[in-house]
NUMIVEX-293989 format. One record per atom (N, C-alpha, C): residue in one letter; x, y, z; residue number from 1; atom name. Coordinates in steps of 0.1 Angstrom, whole numbers. Last residue first. Layout:
// NUMIVEX-293989
("a",(X,Y,Z),NUM,"CA")
...
//
This chain:
// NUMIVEX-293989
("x",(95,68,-196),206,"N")
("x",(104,77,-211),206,"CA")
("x",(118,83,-203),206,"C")
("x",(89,31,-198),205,"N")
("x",(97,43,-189),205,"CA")
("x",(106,57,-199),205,"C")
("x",(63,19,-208),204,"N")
("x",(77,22,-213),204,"CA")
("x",(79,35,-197),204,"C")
("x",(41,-11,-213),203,"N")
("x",(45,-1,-211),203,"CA")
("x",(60,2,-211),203,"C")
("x",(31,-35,-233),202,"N")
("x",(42,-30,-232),202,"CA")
("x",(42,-18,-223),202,"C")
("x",(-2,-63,-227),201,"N")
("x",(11,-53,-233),201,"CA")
("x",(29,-44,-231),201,"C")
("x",(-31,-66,-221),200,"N")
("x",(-18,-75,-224),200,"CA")
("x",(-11,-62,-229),200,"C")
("x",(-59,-77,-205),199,"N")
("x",(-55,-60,-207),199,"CA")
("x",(-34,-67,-211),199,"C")
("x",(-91,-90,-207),198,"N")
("x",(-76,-88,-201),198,"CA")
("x",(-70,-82,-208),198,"C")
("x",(-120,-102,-188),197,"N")
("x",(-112,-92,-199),197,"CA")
("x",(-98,-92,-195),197,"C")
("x",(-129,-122,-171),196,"N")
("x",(-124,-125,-186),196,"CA")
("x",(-113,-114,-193),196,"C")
("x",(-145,-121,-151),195,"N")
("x",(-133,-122,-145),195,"CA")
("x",(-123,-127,-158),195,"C")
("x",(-172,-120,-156),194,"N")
("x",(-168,-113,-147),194,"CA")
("x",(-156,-110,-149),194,"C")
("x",(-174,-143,-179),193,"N")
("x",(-169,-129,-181),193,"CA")
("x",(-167,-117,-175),193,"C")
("x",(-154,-168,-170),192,"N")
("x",(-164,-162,-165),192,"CA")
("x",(-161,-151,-172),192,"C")
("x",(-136,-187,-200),191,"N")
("x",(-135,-178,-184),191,"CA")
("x",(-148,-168,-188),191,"C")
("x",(-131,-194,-226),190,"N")
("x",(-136,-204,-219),190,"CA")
("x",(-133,-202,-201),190,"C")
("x",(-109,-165,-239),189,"N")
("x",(-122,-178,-242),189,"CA")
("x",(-121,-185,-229),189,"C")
("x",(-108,-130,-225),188,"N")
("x",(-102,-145,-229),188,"CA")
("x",(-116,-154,-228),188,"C")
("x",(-118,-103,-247),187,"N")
("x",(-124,-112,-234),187,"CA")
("x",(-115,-125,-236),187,"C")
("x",(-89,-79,-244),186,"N")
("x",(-101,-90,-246),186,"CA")
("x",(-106,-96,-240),186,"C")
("x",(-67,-54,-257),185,"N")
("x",(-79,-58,-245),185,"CA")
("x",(-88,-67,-255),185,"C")
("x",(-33,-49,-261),184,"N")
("x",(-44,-57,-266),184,"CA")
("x",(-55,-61,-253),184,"C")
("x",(-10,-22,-264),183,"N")
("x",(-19,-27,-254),183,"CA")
("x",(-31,-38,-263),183,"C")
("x",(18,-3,-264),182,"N")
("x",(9,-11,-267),182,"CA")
("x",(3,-20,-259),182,"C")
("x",(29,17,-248),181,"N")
("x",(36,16,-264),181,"CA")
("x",(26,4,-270),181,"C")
("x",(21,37,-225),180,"N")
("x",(13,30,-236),180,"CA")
("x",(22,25,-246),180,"C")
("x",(43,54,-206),179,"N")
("x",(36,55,-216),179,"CA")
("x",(30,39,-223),179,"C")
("x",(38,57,-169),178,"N")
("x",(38,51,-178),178,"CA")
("x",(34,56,-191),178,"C")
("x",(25,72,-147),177,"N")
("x",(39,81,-152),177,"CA")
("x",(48,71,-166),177,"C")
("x",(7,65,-135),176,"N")
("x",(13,66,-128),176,"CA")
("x",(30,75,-133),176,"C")
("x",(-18,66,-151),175,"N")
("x",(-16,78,-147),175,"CA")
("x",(-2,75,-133),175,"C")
("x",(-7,47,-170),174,"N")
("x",(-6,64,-175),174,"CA")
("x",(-3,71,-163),174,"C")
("x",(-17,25,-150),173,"N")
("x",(-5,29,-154),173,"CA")
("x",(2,41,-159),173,"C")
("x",(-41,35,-155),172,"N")
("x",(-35,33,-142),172,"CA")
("x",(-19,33,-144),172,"C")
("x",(-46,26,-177),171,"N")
("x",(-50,37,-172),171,"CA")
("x",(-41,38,-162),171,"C")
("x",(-40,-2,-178),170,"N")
("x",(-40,11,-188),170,"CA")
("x",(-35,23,-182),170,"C")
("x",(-59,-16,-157),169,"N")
("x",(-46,-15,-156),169,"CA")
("x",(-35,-6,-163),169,"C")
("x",(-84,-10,-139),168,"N")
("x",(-83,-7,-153),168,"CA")
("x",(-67,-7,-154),168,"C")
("x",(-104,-25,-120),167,"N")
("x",(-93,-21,-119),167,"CA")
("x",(-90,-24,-133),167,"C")
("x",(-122,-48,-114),166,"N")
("x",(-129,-32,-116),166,"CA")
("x",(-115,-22,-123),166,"C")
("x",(-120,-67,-92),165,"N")
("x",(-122,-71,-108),165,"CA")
("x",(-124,-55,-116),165,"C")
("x",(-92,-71,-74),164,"N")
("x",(-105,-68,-77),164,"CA")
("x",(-104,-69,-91),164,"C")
("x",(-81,-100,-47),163,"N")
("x",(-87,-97,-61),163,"CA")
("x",(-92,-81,-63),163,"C")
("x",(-77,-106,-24),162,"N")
("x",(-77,-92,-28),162,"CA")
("x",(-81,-92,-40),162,"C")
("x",(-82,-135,-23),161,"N")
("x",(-65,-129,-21),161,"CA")
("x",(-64,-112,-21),161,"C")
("x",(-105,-142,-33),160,"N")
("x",(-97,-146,-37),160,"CA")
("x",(-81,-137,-36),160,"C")
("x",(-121,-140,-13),159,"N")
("x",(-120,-153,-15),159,"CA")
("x",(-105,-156,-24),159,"C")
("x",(-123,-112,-7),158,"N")
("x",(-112,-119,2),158,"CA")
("x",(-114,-138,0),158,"C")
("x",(-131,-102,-36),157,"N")
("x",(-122,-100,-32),157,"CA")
("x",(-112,-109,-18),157,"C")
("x",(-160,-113,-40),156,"N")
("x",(-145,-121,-49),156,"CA")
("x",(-131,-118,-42),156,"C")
("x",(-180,-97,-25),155,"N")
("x",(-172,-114,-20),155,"CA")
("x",(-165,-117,-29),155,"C")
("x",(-172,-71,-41),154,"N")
("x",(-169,-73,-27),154,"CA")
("x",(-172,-85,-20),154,"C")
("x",(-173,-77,-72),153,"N")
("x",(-161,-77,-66),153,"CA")
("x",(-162,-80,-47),153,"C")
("x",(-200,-80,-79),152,"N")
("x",(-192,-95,-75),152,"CA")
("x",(-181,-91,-65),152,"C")
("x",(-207,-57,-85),151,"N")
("x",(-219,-67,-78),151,"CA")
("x",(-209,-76,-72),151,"C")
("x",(-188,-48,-106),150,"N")
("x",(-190,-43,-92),150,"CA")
("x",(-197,-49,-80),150,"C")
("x",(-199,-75,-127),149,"N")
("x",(-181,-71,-117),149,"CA")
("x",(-184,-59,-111),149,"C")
("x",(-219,-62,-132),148,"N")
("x",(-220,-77,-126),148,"CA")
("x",(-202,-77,-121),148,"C")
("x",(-207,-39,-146),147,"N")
("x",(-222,-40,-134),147,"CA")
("x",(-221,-54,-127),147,"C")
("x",(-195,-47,-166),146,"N")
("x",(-194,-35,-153),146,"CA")
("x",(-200,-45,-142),146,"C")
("x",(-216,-63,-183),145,"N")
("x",(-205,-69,-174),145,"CA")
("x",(-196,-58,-166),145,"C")
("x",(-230,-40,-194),144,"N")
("x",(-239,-52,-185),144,"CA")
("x",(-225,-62,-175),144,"C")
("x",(-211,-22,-203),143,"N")
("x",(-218,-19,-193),143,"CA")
("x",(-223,-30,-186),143,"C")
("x",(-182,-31,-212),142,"N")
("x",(-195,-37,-215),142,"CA")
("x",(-200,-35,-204),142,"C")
("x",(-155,-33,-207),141,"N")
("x",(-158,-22,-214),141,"CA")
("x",(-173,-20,-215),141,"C")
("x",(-144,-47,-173),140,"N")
("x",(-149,-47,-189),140,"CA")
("x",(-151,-36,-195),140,"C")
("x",(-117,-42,-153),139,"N")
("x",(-128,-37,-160),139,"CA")
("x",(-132,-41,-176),139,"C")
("x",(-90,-69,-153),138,"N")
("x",(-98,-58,-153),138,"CA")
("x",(-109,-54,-158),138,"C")
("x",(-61,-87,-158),137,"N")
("x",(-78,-90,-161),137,"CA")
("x",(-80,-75,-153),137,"C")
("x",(-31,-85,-178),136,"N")
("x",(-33,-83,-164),136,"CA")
("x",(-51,-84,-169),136,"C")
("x",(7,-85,-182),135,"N")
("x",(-10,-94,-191),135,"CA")
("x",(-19,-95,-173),135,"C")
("x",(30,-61,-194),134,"N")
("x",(18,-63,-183),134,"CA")
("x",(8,-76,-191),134,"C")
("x",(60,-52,-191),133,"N")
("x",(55,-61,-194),133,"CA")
("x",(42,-67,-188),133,"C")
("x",(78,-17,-191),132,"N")
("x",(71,-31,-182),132,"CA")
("x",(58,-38,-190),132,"C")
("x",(114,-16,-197),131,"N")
("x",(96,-20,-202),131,"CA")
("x",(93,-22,-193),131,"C")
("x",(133,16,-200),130,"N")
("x",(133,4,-196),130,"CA")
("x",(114,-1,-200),130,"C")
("x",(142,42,-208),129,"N")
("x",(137,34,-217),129,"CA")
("x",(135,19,-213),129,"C")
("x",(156,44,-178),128,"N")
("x",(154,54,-185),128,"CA")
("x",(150,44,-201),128,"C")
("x",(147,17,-156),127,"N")
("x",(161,23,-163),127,"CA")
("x",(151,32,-173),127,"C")
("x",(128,9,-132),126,"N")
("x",(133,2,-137),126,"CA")
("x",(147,22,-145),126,"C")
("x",(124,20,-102),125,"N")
("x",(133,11,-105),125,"CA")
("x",(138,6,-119),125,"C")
("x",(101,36,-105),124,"N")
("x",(114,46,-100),124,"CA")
("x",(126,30,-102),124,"C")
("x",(83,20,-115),123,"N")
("x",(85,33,-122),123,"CA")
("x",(99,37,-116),123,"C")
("x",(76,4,-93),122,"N")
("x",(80,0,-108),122,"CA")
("x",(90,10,-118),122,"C")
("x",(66,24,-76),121,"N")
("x",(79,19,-75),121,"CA")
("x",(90,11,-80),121,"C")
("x",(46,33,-86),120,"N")
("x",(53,39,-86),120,"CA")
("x",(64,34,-84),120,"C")
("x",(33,10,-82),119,"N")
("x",(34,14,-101),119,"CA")
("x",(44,23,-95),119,"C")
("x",(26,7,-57),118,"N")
("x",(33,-5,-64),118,"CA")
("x",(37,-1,-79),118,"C")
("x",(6,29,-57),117,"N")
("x",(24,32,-49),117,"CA")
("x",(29,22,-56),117,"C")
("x",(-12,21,-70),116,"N")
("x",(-8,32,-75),116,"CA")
("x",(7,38,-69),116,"C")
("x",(-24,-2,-55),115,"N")
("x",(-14,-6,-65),115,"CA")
("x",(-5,6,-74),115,"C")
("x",(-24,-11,-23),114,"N")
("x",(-20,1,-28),114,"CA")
("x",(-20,-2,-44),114,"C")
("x",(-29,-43,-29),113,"N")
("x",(-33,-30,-18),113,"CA")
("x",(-37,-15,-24),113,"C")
("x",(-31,-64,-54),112,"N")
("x",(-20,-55,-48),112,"CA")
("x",(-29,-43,-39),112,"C")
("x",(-45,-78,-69),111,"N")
("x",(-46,-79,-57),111,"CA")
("x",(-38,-70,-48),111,"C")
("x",(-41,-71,-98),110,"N")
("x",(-59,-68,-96),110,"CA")
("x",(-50,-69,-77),110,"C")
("x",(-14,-67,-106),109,"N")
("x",(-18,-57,-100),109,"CA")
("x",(-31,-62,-92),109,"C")
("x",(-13,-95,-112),108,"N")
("x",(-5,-97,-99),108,"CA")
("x",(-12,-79,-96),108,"C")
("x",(-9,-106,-137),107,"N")
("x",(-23,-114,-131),107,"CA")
("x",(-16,-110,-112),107,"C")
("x",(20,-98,-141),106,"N")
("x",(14,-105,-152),106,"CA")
("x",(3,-112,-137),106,"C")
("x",(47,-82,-151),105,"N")
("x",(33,-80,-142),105,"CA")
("x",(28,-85,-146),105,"C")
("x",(81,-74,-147),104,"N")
("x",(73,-81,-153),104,"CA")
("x",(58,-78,-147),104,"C")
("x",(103,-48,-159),103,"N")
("x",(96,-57,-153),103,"CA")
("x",(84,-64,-155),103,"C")
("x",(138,-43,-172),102,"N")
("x",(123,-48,-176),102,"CA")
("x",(119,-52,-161),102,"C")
("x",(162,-37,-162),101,"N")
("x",(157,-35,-177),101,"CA")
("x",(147,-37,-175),101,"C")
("x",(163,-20,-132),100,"N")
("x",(164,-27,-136),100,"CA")
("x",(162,-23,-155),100,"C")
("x",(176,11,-117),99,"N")
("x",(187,-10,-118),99,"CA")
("x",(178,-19,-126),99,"C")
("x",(166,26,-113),98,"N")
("x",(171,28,-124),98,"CA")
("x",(179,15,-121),98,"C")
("x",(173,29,-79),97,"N")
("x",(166,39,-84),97,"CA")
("x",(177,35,-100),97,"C")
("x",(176,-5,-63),96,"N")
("x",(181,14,-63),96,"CA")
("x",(176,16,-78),96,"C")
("x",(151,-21,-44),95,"N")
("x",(163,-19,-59),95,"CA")
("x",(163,-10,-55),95,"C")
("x",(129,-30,-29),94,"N")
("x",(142,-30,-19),94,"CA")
("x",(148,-29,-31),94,"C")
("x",(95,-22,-29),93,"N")
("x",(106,-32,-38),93,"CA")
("x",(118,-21,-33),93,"C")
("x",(67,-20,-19),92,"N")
("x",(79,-21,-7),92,"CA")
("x",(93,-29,-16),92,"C")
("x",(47,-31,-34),91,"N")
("x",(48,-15,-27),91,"CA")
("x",(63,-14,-19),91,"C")
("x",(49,-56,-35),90,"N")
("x",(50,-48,-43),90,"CA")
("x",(52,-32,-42),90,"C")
("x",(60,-69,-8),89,"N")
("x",(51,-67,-17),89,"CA")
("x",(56,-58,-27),89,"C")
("x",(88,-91,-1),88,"N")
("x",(84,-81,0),88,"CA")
("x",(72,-76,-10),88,"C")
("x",(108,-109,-3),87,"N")
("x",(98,-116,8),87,"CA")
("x",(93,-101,6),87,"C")
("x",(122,-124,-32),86,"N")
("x",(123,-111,-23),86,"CA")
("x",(113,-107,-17),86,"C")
("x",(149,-144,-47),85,"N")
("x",(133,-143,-44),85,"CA")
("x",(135,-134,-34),85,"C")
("x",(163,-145,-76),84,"N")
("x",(168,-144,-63),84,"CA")
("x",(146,-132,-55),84,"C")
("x",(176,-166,-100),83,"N")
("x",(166,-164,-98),83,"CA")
("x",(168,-157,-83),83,"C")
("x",(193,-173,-130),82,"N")
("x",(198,-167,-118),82,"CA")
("x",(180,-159,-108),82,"C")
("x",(176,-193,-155),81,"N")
("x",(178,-182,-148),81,"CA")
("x",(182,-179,-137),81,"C")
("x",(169,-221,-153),80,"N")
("x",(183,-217,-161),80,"CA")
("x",(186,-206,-156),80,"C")
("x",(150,-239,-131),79,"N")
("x",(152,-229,-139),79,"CA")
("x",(171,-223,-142),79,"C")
("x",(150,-256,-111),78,"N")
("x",(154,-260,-122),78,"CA")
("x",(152,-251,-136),78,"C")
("x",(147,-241,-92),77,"N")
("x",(155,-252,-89),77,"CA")
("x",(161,-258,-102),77,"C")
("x",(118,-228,-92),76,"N")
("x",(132,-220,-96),76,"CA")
("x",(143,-228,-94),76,"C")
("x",(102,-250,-88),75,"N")
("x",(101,-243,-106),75,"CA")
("x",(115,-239,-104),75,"C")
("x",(108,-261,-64),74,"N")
("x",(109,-265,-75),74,"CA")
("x",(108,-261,-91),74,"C")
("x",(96,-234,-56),73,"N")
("x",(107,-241,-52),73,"CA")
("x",(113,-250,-56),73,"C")
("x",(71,-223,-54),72,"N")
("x",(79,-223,-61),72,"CA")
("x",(95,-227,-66),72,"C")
("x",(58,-230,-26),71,"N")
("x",(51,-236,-44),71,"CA")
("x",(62,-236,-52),71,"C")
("x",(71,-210,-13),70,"N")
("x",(70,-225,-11),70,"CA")
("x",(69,-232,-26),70,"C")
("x",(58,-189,-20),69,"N")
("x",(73,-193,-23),69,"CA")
("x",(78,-206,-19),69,"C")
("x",(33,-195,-17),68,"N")
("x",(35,-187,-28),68,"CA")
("x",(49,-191,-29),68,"C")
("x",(35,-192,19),67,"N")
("x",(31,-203,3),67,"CA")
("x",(31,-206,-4),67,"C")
("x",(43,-167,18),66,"N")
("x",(53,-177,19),66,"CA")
("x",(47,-192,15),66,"C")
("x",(43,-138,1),65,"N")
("x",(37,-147,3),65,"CA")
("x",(40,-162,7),65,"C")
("x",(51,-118,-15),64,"N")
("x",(52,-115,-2),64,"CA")
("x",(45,-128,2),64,"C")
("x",(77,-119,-38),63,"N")
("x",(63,-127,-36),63,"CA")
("x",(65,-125,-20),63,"C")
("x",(97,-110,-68),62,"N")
("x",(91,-101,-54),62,"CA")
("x",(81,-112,-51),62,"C")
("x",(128,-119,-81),61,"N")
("x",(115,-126,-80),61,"CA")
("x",(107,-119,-64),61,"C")
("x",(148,-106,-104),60,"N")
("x",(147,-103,-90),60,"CA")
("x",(130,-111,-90),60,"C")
("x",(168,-126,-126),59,"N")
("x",(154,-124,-123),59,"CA")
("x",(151,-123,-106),59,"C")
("x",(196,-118,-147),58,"N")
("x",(194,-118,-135),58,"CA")
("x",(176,-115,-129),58,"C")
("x",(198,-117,-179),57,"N")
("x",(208,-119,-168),57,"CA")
("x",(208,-123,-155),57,"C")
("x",(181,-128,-207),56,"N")
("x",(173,-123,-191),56,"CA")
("x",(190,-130,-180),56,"C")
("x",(185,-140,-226),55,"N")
("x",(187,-126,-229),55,"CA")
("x",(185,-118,-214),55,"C")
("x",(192,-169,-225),54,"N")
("x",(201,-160,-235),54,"CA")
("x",(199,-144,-233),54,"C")
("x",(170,-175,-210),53,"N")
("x",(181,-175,-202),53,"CA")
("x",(191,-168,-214),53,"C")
("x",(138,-162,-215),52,"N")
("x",(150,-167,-226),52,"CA")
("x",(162,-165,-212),52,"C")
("x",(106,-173,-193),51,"N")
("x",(121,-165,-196),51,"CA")
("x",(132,-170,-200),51,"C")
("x",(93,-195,-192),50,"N")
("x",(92,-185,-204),50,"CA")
("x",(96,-173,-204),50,"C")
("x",(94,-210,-172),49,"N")
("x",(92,-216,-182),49,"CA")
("x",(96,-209,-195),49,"C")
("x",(84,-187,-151),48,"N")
("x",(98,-191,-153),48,"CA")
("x",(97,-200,-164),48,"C")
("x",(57,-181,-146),47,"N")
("x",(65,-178,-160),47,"CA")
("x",(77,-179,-157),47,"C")
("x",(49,-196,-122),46,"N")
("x",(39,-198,-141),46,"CA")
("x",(50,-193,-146),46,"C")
("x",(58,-195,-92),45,"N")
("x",(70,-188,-109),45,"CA")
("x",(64,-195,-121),45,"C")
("x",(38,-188,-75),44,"N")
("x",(44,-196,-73),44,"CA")
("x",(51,-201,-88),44,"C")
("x",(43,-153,-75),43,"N")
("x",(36,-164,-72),43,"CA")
("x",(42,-176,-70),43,"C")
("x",(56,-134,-80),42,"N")
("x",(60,-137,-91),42,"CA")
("x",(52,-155,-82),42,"C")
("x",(50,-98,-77),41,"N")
("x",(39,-109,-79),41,"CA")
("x",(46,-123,-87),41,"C")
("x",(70,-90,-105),40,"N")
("x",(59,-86,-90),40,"CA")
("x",(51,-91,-93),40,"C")
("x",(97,-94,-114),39,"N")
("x",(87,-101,-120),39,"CA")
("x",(78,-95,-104),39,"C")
("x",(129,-75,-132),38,"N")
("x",(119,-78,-116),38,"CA")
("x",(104,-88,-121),38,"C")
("x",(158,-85,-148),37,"N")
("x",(141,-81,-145),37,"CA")
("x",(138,-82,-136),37,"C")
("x",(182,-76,-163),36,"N")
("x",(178,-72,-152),36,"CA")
("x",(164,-71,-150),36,"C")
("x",(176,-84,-201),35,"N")
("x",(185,-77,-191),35,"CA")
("x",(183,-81,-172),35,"C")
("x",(141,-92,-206),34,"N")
("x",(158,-87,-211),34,"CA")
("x",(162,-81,-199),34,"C")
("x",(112,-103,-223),33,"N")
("x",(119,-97,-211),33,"CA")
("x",(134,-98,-214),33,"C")
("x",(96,-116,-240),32,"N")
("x",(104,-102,-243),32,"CA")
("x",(111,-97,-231),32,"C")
("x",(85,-142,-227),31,"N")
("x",(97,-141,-232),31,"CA")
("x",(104,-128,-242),31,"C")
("x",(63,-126,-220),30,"N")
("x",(70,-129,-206),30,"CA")
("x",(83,-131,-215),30,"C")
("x",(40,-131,-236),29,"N")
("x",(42,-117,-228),29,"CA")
("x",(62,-119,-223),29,"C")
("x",(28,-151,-243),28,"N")
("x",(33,-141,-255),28,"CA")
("x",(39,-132,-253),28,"C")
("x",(29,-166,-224),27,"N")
("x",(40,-175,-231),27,"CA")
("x",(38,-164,-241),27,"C")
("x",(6,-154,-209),26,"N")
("x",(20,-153,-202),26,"CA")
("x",(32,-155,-215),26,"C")
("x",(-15,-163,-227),25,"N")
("x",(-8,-147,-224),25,"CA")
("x",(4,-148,-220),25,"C")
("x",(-11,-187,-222),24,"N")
("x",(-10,-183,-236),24,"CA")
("x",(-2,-173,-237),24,"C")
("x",(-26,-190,-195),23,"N")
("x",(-6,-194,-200),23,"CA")
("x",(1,-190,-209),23,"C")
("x",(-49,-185,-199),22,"N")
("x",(-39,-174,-192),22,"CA")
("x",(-26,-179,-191),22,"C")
("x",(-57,-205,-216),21,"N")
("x",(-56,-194,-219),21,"CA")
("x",(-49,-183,-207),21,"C")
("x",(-50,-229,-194),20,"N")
("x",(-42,-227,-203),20,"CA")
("x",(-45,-215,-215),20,"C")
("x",(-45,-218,-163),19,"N")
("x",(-57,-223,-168),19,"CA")
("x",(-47,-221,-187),19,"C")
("x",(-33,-206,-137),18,"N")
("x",(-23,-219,-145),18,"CA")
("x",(-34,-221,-159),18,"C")
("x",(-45,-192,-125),17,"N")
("x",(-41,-184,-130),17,"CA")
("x",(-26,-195,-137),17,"C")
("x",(-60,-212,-106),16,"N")
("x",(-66,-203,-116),16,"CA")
("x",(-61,-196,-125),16,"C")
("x",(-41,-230,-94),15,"N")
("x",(-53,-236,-105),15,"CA")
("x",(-56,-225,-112),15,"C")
("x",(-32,-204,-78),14,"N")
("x",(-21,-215,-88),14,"CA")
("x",(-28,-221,-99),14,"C")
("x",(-55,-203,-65),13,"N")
("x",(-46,-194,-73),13,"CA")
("x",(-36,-196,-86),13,"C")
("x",(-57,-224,-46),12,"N")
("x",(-66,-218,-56),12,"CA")
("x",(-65,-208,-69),12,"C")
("x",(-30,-224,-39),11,"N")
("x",(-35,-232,-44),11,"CA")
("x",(-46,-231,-50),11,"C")
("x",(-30,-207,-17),10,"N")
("x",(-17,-206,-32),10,"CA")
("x",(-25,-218,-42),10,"C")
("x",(-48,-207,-3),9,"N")
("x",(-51,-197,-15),9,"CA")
("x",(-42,-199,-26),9,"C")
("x",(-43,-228,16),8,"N")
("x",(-51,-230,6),8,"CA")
("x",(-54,-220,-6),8,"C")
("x",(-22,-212,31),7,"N")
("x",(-23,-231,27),7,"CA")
("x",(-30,-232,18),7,"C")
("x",(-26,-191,36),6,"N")
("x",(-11,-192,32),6,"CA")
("x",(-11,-209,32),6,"C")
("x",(-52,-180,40),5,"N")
("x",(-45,-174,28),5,"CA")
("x",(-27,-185,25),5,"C")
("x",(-57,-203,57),4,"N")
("x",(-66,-200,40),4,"CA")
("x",(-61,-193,35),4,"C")
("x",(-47,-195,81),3,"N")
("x",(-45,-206,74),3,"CA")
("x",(-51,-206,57),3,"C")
("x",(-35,-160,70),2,"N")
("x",(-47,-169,80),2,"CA")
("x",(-43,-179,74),2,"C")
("x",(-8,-139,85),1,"N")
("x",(-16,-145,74),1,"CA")
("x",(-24,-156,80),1,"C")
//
């Protein structure tokens, strides 16, 4: 990793995806979690604040990023939750097949590499009616803002960690073997509309 990704990205990152409409999401999303969660992408831990220690037993935390887990070091310190951090991307999650209840995803597909192997591997870990918990930005629906997010994505992407902006997270999910139990897309307020729409909800493992 370059000095810029592992000193100064956690920290561009951190400001960006701390902004208090993407907190909102998180604080509507994050405390339905239960049982055995995985959180991918769990950065430097925005949503440990907003996992119920009454209902969440054990939080496997994936951040391939050692800045990222740096940052976090004091959130999980004083988190209630049994927290146990795991130096591995998303593509590469080290659970046996059906261990967990829930995972979490929240502002962590747009940069993932692969993200169609990273769903599958969501998919082979969590449990037979298990959730995953998604508040994730993607494709607009609005041709004029398409267009200006394809234009943008190829310098957004290594400014901002891999970002892309284009990536329909829905869909993607379906087509990885997810059903839909619900989904809210919008533009959030007071964010670029490049980088506004956001895709919030439940998928299910049938």
């Amino acid at each position: 990793m370059s000095f810029y990704h592992e000193h100064i990205l956690p920290h561009v990152i951190g400001f960006a995806c701390g902004q208090p409409q993407i907190m909102k999401k998180r604080s509507q999303i994050v405390p339905l979690a239960t049982g055995r969660v995985l959180e991918v992408g769990f950065g430097a831990g925005p949503n440990l604040s907003f996992y119920d220690p009454a209902r969440v037993s054990h939080l496997y935390a994936l951040e391939p990023s050692e800045g990222m887990r740096r940052k976090a070091a004091d959130a999980i310190a004083a988190c209630p939750v049994t927290v146990e951090l795991i130096d591995l991307p998303g593509e590469e999650i080290p659970l046996e097949d059906a261990s967990v209840d829930t995972v979490v995803l929240t502002y962590t597909l747009c940069t993932i590499p692969d993200a169609e192997a990273a769903l599958a591997q969501m998919l082979r870990v969590l449990k037979p009616g298990g959730k995953l918990l998604f508040s994730e930005h993607g494709g607009a629906p609005d041709a004029d803002v398409a267009k200006w997010q394809r234009r943008i994505e190829p310098v957004w992407k290594p400014l901002a960690g891999g970002c892309h902006l284009t990536r329909h997270p829905d869909t993607m999910m379906q087509a990885a073997g997810f059903g839909i139990e619900r989904v809210e897309a919008m533009y959030l307020p007071k964010s670029p509309k490049f980088a506004a729409f956001n895709y919030a909800g439940i998928a299910v493992k049938a």
